[in-house]
Each structure stands twice: as C-alpha cells, then as structure tokens.
C-alpha positions in Angstrom: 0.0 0.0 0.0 1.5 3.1 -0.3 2.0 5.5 2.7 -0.2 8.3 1.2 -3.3 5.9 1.9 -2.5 5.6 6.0 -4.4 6.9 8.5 -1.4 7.2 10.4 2.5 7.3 9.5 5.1 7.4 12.1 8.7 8.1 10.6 12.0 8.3 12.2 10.2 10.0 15.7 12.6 10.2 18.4 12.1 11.7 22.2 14.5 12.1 24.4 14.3 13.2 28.4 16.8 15.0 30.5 16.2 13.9 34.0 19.5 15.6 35.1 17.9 18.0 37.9 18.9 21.5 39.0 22.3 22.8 38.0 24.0 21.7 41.8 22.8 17.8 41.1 24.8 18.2 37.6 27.7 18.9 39.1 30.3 16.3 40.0 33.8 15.7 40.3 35.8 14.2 37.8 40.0 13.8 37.9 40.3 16.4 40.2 38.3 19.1 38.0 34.0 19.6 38.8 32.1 19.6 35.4 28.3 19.3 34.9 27.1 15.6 34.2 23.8 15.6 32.4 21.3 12.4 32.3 19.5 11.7 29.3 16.8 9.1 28.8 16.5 8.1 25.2 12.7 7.0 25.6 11.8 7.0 22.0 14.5 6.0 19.6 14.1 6.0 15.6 10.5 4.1 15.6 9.0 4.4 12.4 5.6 2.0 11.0 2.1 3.2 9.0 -1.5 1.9 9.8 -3.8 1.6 6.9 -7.1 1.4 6.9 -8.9 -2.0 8.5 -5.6 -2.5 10.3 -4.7 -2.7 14.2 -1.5 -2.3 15.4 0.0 -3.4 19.1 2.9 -1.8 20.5 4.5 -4.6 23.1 7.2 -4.3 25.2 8.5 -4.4 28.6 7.4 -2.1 31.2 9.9 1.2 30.6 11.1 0.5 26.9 8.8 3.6 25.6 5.2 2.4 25.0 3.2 5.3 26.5 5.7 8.1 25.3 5.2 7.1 21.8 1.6 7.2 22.5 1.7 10.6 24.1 4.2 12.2 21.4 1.5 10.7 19.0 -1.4 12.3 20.4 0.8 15.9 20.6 1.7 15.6 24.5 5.0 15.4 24.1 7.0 17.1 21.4 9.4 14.5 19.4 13.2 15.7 18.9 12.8 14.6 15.6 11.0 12.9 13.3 7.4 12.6 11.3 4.1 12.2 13.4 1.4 12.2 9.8 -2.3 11.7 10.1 -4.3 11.6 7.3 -1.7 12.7 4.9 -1.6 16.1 7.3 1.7 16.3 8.9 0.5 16.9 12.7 4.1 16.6 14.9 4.7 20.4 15.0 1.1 21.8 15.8 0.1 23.2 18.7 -2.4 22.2 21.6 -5.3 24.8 19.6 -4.2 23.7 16.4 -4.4 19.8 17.2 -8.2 20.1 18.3 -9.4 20.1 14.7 -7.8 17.0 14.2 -9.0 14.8 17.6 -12.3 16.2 16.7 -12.0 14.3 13.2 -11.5 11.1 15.6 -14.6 10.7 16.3 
C-alpha cells in the first residue's frame, strides 16, 4: 500500500528526556576538576511504522522501553526531537495544543 493511503505514518520519531535536575545535582567531580554531568533518557529511539485502513497495530514491550511516550508524542503531549508524526496525509508533529483540536475532533 503506499504510505499516502494511512491513516497514520510514524517516521524516524525520536524523544529524548533530560532527568539531570537543578544545575548543583549536575555537578560532579571528575579527575580532580567539577564539570556538569547531564542524564539523558532516550525513551523514544528512531521508531517508524504506518496503519492503513482495517488495520490494528499493538505496541508490546517491557514495562519502561517507551510504549506510552510514543503514545503521548502521537497524540501531541509530548513534542518529538525529531521525526514525522502524519495523520491523514496532514503532517501533525509540529502543531500546537489549539491547532491539534481540529484533528481529535475528526477522531470521532
């Protein structure tokens, strides 16, 4: 099928987390020198599929390994680093809240 008949097209989406706290939990020692340690969690890395019409699609993995983020970058909750988020041929990753309420409303 090609991809310009999906209801939805994921491409390349990645989201990424920095849990690394306030500026004094950054900071650490390291050979004698302090320098600012950041924490990234790579949630979302590179996923990419398309659902076509009449189709079901189950996302399974292990508790942590990025099911819900994907769902929430998706739905517009959380912003992907990069990456395609297309519904319905409309490219929908960059919208805002506002301008996403058209398209949950065509949901329904």
């Amino acid at each position: 099928m090609s991809e310009n008949n999906s209801l939805l097209t994921i491409r390349n989406v990645v989201k990424h987390f920095d849990i690394s706290g306030g500026l004094l939990e950054q900071l650490a020692i390291q050979g004698g020198k302090i320098v600012r340690v950041r924490t990234i969690v790579r949630a979302v890395n590179d996923v990419s599929f398309s659902i076509y019409p009449g189709e079901t699609l189950s996302v399974v993995g292990e508790s942590g390994c990025g099911k819900s983020t994907l769902a929430r970058a998706i739905l517009g909750l959380y912003p992907p680093e990069s990456g395609e988020i297309v519904y319905r041929n409309k490219r929908i990753d960059h919208l805002t809240p506002n301008q996403m309420l058209p398209t949950g409303r065509r949901c329904r």
